[in-house]
N, C-alpha and C positions, 0 to 999 in steps of 0.2 A: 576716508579723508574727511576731517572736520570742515564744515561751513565756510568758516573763515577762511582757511585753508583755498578752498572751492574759488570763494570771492577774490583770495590774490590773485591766484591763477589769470583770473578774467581783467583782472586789472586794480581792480579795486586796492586803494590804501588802507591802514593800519585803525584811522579814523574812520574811514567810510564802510568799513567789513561793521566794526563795533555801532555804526547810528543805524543798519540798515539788521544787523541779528538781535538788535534791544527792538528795535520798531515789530519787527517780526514776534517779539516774548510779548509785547503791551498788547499786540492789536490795532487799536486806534491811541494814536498820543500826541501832542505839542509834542515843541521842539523842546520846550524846559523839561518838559518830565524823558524825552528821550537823553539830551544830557547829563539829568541827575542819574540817569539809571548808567548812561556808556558809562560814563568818567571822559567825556569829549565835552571842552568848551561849549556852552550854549552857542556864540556868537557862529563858534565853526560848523556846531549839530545843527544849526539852522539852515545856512550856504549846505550841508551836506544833505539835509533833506529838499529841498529844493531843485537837489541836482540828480535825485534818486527817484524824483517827480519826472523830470525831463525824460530819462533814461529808461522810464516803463516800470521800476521798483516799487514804487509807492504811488500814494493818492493823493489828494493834497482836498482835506474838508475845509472849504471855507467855514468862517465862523469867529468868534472874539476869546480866545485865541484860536489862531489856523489850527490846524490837526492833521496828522499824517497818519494814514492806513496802509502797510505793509504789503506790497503781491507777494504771492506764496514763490519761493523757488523756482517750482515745476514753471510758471507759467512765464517768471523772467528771465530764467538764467537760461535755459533750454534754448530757444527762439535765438540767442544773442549766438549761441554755441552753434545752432545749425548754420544761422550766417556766417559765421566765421569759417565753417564749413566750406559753406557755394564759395566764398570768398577763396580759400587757398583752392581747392579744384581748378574755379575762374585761374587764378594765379598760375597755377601748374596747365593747363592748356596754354596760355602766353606766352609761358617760355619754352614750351614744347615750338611755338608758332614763332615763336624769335631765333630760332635757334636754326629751324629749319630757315627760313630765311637767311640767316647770316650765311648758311651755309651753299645757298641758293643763287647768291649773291657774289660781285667778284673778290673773291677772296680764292685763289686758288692755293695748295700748296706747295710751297716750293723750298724743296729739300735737298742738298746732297750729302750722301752718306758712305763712307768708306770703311770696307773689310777686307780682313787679309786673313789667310790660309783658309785648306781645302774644307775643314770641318765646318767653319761658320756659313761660307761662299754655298756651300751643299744645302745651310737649312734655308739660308736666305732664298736662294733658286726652288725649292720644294714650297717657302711659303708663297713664291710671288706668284707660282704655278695654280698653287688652291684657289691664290683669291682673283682669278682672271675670271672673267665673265664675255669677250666680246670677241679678240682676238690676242693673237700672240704671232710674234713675227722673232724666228730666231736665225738670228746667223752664228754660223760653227765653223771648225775647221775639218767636222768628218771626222773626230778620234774617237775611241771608244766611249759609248754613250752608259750609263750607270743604267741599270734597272730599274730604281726609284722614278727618276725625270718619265722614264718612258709609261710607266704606269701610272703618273701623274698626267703625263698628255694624255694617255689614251680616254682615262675619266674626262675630260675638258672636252674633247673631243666631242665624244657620247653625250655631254652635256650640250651641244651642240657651239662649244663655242671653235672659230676658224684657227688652225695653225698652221702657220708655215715657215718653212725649213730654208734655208739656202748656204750655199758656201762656195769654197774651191773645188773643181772637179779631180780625183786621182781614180784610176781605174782601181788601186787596191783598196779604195774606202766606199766602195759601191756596197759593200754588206751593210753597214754603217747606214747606208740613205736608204737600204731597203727596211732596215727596223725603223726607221722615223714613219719609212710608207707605211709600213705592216699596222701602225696605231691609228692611221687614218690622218698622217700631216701630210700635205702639198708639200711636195719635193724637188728641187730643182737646185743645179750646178752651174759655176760657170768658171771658164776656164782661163779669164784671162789675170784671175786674181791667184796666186801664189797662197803661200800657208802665213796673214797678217797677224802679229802676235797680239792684236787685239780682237775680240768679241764682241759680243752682243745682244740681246732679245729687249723685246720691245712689250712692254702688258697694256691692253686697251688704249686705251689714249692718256695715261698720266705717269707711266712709271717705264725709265731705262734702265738698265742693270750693263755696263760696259766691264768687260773681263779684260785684265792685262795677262799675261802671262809670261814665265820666265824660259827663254830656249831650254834649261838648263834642269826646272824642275816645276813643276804644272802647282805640285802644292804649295807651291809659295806666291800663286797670282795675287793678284791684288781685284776684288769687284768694288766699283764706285756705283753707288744706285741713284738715279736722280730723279727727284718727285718733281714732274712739271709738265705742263702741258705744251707749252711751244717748244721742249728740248724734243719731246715725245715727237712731235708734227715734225719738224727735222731730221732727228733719223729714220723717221717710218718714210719720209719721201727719197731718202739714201734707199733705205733700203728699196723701196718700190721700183727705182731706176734699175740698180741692179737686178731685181727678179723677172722686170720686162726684158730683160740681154740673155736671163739666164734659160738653161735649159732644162725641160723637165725631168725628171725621172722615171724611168718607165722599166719595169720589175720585170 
């Protein structure tokens, strides 16, 4: 990359590259002899050398006429470049610090999102599974449970995060709450509730996932997901009621 080239980059204009790589060829010069030599106005070559004084470029020799002595590159351009440096670093930590703030801050997200059929409702459940971290509180009706879901609790689990299970009691869906026990979920029935064609699970504290279901055929439910925190705190305290009534299971 040529010089001048160098000096746009940094800021520099078309006139100011051309007084500051002539000053650099002379050495020491006036502004006349720096102008005769750019091809830039004396009156501008002057204002430009003045301003290349200010800016650590140049020297400024008093005398009749003034005279201007060139810094080398290395010792001007460099120094401006590592500032500018600290400067975007400094920059890039700020908005790292802003950001985490905004997000620290009440800004919560509040989302509802709606899927329909079994293949999408499957990946949506398998992601909200991975990204649990605290608790999970699921209510079921006790039908058969996929292999996927349960090898996804059981990791959760073992990661030590709390699950638990509840539903309607049927004595022929006792196999069913004993694979929820077998991964290590708190299991518990109760019987005053019938088979409601709605679901549920509940992820840490921001996120419900409510399942409909059709009497008629299961892959055609509808899950509505809802990112929020107070919808969250209301059905975990449904659910909470119900698991104090309900009864445990015991293998």
């Amino acid at each position: 990359m040529e010089l001048e080239e160098i000096l746009k980059e940094i800021g520099f204009t078309e006139y100011k590259a051309k007084v500051y790589k002539t000053l650099l060829f002379l050495g020491i010069a006036s502004s006349a002899t720096v102008a005769k030599e750019s091809g830039v106005p004396q009156t501008k070559a002057h204002g430009i050398l003045n301003e290349l004084a200010k800016e650590g470029f140049a020297i400024v020799i008093p005398g009749r006429p003034t005279r201007f002595k060139a810094i080398p590159p290395s010792s001007a351009i460099i120094p401006i470049i590592e500032e500018r440096i600290q400067k975007e670093n400094k920059l890039k930590e700020e908005i790292k610090k802003a950001e985490e703030n905004l997000v620290a801050k009440e800004f919560p997200r509040r989302e509802i999102l709606l899927f329909q059929g079994w293949n999408i409702i499957e990946k949506i459940i398998e992601k909200s599974l991975s990204e649990s971290k605290e608790e999970v509180d699921i209510f079921v009706r006790f039908r058969k449970v996929h292999p996927q879901f349960l090898n996804k609790i059981e990791k959760l689990v073992k990661k030590g995060v709390k699950v638990k299970v509840l539903g309607p009691y049927r004595k022929e869906r006792e196999h069913v709450m004993a694979q929820y026990k077998l991964v290590g979920c708190e299991v518990r029935s109760i019987k005053e509730i019938h088979f409601p064609l709605i679901t549920f699970d509940i992820f840490d504290n921001n996120v419900v996932q409510l399942y409909f279901f059709s009497p008629t055929s299961e892959s055609e439910g509808l899950l509505v997901r809802i990112e929020d925190e107070d919808t969250t705190t209301l059905l975990r305290e449904i659910f909470n009621r119900l698991w104090e009534k309900a009864i445990p299971f015991k293998n």
